[in-house]
MARRODREN-613675 format. One record per residue: residue in one letter; x negated, y negated, z of N, C-alpha, C, O in turn. Coordinates in steps of 0.1 Angstrom, whole numbers, plus 2048, in hexadecimal, padded with zeros to 3 digits. Each point is the difference from the previous one (the first is absolute). Layout:
<nodes>
<node><gulo>a</gulo><n_east>X</n_east><n_north>Y</n_north><n_up>Z</n_up><ca_east>X</ca_east><ca_north>Y</ca_north><ca_up>Z</ca_up><c_east>X</c_east><c_north>Y</c_north><c_up>Z</c_up><o_east>X</o_east><o_north>Y</o_north><o_up>Z</o_up></node>
...
</nodes>
This chain:
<nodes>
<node><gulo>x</gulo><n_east>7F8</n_east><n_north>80C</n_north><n_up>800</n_up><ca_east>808</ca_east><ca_north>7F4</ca_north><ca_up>800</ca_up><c_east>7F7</c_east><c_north>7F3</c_north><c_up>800</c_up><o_east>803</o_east><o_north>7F7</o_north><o_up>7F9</o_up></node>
<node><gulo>x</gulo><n_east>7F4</n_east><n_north>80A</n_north><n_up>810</n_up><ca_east>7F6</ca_east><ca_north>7F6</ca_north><ca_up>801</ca_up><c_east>7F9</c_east><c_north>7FA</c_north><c_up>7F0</c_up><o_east>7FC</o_east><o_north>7F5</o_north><o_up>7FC</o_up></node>
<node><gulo>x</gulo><n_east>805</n_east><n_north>818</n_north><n_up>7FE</n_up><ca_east>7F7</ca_east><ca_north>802</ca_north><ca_up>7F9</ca_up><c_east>80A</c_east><c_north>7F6</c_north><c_up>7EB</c_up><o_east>7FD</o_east><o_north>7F9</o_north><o_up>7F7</o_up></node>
<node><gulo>x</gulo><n_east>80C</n_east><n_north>80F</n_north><n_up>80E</n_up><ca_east>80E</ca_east><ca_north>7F9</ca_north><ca_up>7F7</ca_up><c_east>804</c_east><c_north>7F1</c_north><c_up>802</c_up><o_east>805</o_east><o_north>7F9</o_north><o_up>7F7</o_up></node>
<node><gulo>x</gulo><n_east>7F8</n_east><n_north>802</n_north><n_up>816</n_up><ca_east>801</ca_east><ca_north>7F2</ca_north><ca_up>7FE</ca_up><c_east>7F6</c_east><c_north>7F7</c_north><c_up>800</c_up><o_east>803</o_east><o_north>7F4</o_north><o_up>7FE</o_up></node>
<node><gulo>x</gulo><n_east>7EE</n_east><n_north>811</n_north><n_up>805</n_up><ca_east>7F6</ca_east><ca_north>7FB</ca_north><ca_up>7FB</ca_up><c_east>801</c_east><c_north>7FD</c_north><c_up>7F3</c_up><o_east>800</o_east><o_north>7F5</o_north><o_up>7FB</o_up></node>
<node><gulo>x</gulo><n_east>801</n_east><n_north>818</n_north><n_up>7FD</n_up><ca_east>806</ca_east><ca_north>800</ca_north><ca_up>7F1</ca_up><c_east>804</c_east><c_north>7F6</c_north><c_up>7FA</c_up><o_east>7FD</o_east><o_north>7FB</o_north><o_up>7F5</o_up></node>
<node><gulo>x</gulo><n_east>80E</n_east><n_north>7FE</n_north><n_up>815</n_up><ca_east>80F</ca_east><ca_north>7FB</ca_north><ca_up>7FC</ca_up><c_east>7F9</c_east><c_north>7F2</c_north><c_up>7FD</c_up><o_east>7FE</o_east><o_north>7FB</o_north><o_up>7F5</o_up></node>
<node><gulo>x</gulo><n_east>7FE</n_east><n_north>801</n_north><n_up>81A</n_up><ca_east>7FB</ca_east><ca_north>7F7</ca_north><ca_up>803</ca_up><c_east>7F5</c_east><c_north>7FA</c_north><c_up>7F2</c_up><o_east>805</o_east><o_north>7F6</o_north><o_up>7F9</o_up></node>
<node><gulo>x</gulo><n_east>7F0</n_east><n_north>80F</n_north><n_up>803</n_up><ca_east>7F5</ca_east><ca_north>7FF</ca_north><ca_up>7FA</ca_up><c_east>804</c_east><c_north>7FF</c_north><c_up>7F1</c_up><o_east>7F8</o_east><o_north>7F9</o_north><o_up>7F9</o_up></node>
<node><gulo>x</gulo><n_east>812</n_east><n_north>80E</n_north><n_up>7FF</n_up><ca_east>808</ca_east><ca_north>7FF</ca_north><ca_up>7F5</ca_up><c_east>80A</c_east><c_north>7F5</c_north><c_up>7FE</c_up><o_east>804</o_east><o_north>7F9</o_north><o_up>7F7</o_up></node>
<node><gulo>x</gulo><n_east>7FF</n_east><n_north>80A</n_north><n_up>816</n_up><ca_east>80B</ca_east><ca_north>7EE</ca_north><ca_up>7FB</ca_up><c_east>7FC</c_east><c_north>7F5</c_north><c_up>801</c_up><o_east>805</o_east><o_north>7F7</o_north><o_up>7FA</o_up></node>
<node><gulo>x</gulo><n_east>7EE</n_east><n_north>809</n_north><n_up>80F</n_up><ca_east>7FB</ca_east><ca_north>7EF</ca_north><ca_up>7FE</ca_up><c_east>7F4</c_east><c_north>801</c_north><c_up>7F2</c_up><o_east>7FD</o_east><o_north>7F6</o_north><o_up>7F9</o_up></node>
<node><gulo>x</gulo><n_east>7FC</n_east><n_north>819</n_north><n_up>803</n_up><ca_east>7F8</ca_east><ca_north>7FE</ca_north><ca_up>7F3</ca_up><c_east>80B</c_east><c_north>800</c_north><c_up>7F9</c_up><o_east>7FC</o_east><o_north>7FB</o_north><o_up>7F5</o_up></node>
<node><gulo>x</gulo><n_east>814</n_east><n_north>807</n_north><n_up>809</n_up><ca_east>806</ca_east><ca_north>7FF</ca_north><ca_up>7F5</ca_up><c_east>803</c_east><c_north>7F2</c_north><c_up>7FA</c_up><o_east>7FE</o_east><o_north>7FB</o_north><o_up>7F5</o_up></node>
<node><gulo>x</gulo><n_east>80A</n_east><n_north>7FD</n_north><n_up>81E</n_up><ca_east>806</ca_east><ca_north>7F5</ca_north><ca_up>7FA</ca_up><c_east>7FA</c_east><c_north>7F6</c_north><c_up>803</c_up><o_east>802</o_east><o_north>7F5</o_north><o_up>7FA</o_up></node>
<node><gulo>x</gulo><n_east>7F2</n_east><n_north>80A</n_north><n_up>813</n_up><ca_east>7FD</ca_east><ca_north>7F2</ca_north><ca_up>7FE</ca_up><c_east>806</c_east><c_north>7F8</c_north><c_up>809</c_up><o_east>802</o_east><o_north>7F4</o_north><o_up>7FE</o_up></node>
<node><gulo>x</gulo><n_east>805</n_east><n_north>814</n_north><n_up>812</n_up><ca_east>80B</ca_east><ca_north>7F7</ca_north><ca_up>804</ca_up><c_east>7F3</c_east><c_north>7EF</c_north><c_up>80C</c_up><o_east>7F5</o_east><o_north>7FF</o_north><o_up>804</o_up></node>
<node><gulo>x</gulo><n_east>818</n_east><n_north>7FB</n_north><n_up>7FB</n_up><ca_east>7F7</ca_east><ca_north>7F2</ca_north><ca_up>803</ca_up><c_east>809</c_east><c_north>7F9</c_north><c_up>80B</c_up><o_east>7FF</o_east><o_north>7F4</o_north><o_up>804</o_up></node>
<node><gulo>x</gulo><n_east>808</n_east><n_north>815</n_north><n_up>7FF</n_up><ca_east>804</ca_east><ca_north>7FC</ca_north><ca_up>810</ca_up><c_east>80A</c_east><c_north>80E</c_north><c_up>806</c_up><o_east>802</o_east><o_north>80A</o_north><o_up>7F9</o_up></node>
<node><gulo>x</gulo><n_east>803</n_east><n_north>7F4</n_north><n_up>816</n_up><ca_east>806</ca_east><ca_north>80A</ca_north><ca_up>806</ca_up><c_east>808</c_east><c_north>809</c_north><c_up>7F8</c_up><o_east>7FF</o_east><o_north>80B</o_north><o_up>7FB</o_up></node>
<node><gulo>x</gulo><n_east>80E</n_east><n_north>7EB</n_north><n_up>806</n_up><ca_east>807</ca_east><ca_north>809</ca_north><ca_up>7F6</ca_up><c_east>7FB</c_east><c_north>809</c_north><c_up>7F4</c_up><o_east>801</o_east><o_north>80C</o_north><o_up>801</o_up></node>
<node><gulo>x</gulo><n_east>7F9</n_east><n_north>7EC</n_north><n_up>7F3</n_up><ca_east>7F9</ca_east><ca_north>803</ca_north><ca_up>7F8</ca_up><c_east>7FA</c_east><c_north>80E</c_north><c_up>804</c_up><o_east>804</o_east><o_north>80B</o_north><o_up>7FB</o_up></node>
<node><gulo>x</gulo><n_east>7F3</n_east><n_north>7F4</n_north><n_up>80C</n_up><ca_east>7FB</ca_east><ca_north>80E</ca_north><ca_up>807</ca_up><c_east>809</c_east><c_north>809</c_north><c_up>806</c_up><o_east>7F8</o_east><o_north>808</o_north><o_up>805</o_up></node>
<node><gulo>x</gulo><n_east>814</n_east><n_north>7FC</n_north><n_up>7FD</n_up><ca_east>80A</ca_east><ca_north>806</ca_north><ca_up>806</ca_up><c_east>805</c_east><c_north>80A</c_north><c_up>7F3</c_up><o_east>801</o_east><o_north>80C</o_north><o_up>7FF</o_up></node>
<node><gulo>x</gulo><n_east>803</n_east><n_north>7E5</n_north><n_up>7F7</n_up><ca_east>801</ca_east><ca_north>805</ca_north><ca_up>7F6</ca_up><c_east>7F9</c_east><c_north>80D</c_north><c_up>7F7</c_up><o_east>806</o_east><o_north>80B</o_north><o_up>7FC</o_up></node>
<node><gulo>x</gulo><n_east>7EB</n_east><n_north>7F0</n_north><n_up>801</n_up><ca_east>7F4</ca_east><ca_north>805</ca_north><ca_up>7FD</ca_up><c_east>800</c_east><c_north>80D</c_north><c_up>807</c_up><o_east>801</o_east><o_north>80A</o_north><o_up>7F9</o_up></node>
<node><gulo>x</gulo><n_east>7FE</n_east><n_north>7F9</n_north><n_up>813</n_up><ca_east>800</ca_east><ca_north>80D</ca_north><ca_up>804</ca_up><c_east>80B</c_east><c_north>808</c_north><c_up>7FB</c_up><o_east>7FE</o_east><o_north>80B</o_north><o_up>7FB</o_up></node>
<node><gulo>x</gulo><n_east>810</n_east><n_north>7F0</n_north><n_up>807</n_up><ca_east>80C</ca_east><ca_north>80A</ca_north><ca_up>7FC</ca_up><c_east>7FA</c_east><c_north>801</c_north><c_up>7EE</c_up><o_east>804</o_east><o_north>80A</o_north><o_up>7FB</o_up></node>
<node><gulo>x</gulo><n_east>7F5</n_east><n_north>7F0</n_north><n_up>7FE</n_up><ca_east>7FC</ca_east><ca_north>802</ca_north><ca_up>7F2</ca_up><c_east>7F6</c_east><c_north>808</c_north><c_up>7FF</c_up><o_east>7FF</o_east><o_north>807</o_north><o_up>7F7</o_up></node>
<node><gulo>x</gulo><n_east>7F7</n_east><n_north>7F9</n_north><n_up>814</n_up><ca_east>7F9</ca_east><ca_north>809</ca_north><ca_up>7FC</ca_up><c_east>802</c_east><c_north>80D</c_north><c_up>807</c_up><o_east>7F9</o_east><o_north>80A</o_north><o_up>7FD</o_up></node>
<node><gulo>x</gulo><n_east>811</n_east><n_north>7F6</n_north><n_up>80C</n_up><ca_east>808</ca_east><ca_north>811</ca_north><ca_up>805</ca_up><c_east>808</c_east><c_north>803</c_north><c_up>7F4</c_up><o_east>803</o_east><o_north>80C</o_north><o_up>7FE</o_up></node>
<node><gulo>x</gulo><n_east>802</n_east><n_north>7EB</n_north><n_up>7FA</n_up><ca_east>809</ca_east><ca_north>806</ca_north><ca_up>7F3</ca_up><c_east>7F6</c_east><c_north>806</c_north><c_up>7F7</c_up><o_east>801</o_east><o_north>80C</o_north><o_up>7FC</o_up></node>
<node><gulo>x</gulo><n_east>7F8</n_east><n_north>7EE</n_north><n_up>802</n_up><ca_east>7F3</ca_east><ca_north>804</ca_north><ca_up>7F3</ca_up><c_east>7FA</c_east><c_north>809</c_north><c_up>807</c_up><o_east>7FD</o_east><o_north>807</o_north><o_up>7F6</o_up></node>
<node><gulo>x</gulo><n_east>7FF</n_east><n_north>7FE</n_north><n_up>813</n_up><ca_east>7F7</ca_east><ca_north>80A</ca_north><ca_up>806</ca_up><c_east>80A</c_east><c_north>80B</c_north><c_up>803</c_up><o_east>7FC</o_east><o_north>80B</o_north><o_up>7FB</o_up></node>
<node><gulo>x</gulo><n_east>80C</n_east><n_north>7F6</n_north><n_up>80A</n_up><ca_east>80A</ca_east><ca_north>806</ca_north><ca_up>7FD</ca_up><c_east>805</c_east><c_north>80B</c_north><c_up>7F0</c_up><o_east>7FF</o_east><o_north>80C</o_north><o_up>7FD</o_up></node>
<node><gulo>x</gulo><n_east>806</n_east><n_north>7EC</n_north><n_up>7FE</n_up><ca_east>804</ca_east><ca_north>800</ca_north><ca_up>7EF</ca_up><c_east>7F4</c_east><c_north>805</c_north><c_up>7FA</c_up><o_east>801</o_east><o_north>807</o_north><o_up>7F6</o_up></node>
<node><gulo>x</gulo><n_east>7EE</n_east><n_north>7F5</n_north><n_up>811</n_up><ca_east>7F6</ca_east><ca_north>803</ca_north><ca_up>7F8</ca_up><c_east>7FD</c_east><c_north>810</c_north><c_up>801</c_up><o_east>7FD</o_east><o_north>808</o_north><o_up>7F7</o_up></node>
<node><gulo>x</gulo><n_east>806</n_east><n_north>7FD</n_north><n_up>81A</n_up><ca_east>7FF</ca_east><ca_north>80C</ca_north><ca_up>803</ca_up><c_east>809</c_east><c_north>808</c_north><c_up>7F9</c_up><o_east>7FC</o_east><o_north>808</o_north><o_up>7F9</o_up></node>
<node><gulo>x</gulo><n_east>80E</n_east><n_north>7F6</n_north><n_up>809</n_up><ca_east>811</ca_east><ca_north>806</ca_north><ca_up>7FC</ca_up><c_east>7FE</c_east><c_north>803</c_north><c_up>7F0</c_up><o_east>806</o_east><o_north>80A</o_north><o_up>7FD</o_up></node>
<node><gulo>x</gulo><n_east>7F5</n_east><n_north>7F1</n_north><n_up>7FC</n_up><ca_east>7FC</ca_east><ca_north>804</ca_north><ca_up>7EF</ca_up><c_east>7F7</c_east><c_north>80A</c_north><c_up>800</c_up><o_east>802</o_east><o_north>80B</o_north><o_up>7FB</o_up></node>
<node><gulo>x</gulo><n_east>7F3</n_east><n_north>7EF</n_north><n_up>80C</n_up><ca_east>7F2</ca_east><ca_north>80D</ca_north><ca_up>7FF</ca_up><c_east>80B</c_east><c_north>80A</c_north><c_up>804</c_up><o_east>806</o_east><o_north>806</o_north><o_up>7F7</o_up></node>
<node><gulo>x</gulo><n_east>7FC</n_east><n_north>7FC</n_north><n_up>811</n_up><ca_east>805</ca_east><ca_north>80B</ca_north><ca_up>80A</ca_up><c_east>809</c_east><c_north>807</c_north><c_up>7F4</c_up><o_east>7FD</o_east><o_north>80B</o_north><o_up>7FC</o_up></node>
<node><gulo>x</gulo><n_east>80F</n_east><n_north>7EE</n_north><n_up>7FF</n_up><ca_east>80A</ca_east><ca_north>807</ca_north><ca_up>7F4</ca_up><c_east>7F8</c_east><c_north>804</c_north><c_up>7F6</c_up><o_east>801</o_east><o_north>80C</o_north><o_up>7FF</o_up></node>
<node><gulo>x</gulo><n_east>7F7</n_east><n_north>7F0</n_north><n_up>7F7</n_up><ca_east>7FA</ca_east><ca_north>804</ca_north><ca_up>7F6</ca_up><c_east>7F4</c_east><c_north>80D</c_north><c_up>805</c_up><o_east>7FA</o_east><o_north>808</o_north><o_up>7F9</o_up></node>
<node><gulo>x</gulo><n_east>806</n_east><n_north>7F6</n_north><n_up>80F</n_up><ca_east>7F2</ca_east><ca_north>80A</ca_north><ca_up>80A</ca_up><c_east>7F2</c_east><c_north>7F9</c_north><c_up>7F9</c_up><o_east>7F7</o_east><o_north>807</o_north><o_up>7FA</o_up></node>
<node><gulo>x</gulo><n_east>808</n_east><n_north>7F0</n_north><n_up>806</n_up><ca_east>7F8</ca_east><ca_north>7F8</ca_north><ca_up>7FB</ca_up><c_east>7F2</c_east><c_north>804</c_north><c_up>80C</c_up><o_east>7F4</o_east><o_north>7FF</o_north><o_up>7FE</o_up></node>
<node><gulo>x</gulo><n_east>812</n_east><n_north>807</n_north><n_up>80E</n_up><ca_east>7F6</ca_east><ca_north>7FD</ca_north><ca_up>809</ca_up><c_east>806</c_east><c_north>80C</c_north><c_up>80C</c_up><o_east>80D</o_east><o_north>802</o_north><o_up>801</o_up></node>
<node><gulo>x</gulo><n_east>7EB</n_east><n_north>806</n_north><n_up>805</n_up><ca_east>808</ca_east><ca_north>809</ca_north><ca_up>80A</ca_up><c_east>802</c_east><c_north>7FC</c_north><c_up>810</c_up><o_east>7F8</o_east><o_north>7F9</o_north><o_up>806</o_up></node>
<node><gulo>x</gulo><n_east>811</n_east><n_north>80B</n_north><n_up>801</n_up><ca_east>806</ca_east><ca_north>7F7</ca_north><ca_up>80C</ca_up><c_east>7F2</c_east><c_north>802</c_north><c_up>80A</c_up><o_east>800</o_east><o_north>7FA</o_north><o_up>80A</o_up></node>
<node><gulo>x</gulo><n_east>7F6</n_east><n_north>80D</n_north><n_up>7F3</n_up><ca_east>7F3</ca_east><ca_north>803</ca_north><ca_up>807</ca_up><c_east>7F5</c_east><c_north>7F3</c_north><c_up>7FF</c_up><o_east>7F7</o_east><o_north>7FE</o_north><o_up>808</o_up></node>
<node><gulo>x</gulo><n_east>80E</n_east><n_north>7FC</n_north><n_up>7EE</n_up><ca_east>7F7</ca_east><ca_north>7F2</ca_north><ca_up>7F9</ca_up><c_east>808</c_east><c_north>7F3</c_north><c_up>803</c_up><o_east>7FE</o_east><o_north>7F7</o_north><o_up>7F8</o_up></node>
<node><gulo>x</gulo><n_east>80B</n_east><n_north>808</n_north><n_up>812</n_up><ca_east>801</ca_east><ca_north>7F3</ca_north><ca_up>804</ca_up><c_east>7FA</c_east><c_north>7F9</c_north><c_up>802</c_up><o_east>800</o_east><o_north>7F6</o_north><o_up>7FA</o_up></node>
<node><gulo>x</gulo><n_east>7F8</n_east><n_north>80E</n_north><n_up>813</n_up><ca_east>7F5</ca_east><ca_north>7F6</ca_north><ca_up>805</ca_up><c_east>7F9</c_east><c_north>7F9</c_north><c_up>7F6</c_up><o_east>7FE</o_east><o_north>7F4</o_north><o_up>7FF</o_up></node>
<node><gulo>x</gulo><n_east>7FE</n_east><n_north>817</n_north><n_up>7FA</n_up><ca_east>7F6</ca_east><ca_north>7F9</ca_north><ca_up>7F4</ca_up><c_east>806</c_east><c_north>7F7</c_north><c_up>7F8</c_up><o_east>7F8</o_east><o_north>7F7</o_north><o_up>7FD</o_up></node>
<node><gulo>x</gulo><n_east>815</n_east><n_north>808</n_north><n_up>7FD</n_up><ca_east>808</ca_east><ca_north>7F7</ca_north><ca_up>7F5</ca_up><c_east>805</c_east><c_north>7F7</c_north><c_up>808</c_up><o_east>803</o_east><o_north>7F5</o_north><o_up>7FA</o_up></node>
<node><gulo>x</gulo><n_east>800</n_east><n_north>80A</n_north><n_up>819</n_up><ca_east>7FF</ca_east><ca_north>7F7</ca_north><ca_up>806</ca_up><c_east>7F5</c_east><c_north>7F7</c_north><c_up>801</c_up><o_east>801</o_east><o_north>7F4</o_north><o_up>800</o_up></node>
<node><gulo>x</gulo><n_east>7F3</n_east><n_north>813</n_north><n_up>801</n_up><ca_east>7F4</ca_east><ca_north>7F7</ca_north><ca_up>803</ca_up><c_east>7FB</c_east><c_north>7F7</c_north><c_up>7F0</c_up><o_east>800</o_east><o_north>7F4</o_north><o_up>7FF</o_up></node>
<node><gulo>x</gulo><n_east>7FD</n_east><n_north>813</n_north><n_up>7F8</n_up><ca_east>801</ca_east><ca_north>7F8</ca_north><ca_up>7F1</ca_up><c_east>80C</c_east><c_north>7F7</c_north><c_up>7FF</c_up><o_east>7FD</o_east><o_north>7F5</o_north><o_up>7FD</o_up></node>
<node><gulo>x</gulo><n_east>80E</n_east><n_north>80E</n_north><n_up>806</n_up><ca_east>80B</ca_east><ca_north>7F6</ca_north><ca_up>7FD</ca_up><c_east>7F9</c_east><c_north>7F0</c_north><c_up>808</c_up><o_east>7FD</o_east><o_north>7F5</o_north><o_up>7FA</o_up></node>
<node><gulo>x</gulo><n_east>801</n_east><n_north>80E</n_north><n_up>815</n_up><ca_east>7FE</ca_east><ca_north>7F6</ca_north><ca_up>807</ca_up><c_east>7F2</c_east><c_north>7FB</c_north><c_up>7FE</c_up><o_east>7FE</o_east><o_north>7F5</o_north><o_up>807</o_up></node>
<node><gulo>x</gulo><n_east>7F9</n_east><n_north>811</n_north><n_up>7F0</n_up><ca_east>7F4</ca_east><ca_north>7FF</ca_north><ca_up>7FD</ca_up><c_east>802</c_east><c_north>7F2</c_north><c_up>7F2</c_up><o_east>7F9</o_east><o_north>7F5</o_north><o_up>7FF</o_up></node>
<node><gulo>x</gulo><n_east>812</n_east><n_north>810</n_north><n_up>7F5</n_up><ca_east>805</ca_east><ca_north>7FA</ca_north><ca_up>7F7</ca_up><c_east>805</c_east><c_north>7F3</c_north><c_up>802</c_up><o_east>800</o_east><o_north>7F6</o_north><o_up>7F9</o_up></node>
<node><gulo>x</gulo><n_east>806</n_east><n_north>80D</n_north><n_up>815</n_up><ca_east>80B</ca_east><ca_north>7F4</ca_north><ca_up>806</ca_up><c_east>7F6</c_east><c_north>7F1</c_north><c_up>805</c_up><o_east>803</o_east><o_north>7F4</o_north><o_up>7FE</o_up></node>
<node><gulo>x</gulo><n_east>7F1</n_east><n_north>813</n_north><n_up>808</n_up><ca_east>7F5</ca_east><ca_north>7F9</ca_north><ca_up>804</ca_up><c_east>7F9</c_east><c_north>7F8</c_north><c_up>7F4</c_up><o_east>7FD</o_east><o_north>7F4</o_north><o_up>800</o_up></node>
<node><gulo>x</gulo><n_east>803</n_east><n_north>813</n_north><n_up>7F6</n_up><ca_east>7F3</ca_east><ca_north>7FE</ca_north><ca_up>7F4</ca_up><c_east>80C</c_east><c_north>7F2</c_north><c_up>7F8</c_up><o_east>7FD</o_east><o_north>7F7</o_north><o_up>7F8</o_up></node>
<node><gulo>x</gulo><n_east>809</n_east><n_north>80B</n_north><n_up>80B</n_up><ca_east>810</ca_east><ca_north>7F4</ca_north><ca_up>7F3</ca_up><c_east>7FD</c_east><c_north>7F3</c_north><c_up>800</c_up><o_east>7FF</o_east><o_north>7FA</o_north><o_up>7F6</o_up></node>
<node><gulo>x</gulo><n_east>7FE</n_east><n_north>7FE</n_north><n_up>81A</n_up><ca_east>7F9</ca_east><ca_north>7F2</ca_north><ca_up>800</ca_up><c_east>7F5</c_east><c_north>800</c_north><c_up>7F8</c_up><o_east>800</o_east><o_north>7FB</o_north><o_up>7F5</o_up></node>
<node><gulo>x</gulo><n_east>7F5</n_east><n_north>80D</n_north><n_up>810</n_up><ca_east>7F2</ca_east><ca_north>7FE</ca_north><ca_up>7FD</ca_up><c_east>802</c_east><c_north>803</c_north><c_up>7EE</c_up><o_east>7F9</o_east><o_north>7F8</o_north><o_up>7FA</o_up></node>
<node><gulo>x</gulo><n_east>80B</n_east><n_north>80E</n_north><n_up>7FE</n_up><ca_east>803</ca_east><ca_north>801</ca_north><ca_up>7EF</ca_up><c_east>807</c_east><c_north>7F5</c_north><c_up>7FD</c_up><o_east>7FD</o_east><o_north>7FB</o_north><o_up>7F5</o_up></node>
<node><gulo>x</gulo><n_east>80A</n_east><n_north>801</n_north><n_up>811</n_up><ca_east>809</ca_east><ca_north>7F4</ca_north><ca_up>7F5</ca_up><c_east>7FB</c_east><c_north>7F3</c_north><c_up>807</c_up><o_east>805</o_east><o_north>7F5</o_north><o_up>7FC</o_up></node>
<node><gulo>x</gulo><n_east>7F1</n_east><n_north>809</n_north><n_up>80F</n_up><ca_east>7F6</ca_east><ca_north>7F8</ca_north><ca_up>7FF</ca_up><c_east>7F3</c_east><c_north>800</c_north><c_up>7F5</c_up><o_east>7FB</o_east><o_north>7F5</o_north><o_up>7FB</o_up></node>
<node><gulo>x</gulo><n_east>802</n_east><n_north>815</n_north><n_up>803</n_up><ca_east>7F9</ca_east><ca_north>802</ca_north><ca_up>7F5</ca_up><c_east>802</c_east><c_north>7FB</c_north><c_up>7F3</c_up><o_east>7F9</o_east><o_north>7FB</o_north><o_up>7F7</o_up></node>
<node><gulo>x</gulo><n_east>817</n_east><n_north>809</n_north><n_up>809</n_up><ca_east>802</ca_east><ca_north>801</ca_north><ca_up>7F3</ca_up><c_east>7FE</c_east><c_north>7F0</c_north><c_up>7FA</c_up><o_east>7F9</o_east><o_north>7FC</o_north><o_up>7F6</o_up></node>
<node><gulo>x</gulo><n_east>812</n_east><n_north>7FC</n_north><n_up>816</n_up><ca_east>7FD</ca_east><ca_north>7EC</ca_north><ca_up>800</ca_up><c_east>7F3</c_east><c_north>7FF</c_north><c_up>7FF</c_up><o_east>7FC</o_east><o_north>7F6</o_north><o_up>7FA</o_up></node>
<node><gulo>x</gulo><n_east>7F9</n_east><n_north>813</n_north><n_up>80C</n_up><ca_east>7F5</ca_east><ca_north>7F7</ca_north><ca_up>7FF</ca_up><c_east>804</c_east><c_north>7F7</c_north><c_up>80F</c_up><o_east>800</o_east><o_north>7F3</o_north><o_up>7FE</o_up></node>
<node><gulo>x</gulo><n_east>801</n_east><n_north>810</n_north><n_up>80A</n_up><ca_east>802</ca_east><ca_north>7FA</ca_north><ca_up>80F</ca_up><c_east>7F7</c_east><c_north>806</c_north><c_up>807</c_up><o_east>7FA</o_east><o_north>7F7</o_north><o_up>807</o_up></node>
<node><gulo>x</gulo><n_east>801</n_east><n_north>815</n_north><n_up>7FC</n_up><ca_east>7FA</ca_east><ca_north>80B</ca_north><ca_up>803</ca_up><c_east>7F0</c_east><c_north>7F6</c_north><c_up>805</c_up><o_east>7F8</o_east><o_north>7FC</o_north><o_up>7F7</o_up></node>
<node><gulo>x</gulo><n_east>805</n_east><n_north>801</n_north><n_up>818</n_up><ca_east>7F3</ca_east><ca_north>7FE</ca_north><ca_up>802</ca_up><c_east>7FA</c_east><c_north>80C</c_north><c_up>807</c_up><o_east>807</o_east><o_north>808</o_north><o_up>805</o_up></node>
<node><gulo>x</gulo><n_east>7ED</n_east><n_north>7F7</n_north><n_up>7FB</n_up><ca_east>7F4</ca_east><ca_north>80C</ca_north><ca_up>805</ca_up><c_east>7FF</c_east><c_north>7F7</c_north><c_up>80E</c_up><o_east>7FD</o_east><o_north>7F4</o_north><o_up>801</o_up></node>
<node><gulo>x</gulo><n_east>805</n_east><n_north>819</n_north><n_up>809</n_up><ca_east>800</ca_east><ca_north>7FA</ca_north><ca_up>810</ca_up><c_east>7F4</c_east><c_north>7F7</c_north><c_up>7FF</c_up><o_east>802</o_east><o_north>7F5</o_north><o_up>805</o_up></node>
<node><gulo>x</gulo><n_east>7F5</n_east><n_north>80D</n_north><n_up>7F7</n_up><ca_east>7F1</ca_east><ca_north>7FC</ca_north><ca_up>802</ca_up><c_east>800</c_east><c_north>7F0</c_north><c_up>7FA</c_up><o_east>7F5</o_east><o_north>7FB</o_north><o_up>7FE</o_up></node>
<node><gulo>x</gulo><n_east>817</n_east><n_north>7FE</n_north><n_up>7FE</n_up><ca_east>801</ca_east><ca_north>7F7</ca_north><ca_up>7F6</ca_up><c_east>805</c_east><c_north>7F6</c_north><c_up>80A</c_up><o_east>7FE</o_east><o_north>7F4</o_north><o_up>7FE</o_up></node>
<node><gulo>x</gulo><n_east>808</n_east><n_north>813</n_north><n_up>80D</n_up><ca_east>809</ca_east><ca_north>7F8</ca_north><ca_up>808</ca_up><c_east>7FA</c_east><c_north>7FB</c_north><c_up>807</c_up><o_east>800</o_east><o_north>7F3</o_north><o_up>7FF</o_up></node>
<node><gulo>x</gulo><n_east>7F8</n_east><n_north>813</n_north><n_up>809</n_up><ca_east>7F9</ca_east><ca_north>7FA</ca_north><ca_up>80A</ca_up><c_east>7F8</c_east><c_north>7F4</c_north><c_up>7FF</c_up><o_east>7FB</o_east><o_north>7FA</o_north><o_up>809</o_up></node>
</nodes>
C-alpha cells in the first residue's frame, strides 16, 4: 500500500505539474488513475506476469521521475548542477 501511493504520489506530480494544494490533491487522484489503468492493461493483455509487479511498479515510478528532467531537455532549459552554483 505504502508502496501504491508512493506510486500515486510521484506520477501525478511528474504528470501534471500541480502548482498549489488543490492542484496536488488533484495530481495524486491522476496519477492513482494512470497507475492504476497502467497496471490493469499489462495485467489483461499478459503483457507482464502478476510476479513482476514490483518491477513494472518501480520503472513506471522510475519513468514518472525521468518526465521533468526530458521535456527540460527537450526546451533547452536543462542546466548541469555544476552550472548553478
Amino acid at each position: 500500500m505504502i508502496v501504491m501511493g508512493l506510486a500515486s504520489v510521484i506520477i501525478g506530480e511528474g504528470l501534471f505539474r500541480p502548482r498549489g494544494v488543490t492542484a496536488v490533491l488533484f495530481a495524486v487522484v491522476g496519477g492513482t488513475f494512470a497507475y492504476r489503468l497502467f497496471l490493469g492493461i499489462a495485467l489483461r493483455y499478459n503483457w507482464v506476469s502478476p510476479s513482476n509487479l514490483k518491477l513494472i511498479t518501480a520503472l513506471l515510478v522510475i519513468t514518472a521521475l525521468a518526465i521533468p528532467y526530458v521535456q527540460k531537455k527537450i526546451r533547452r532549459e536543462w542546466i548541469p548542477p555544476a552550472v548553478r552554483m
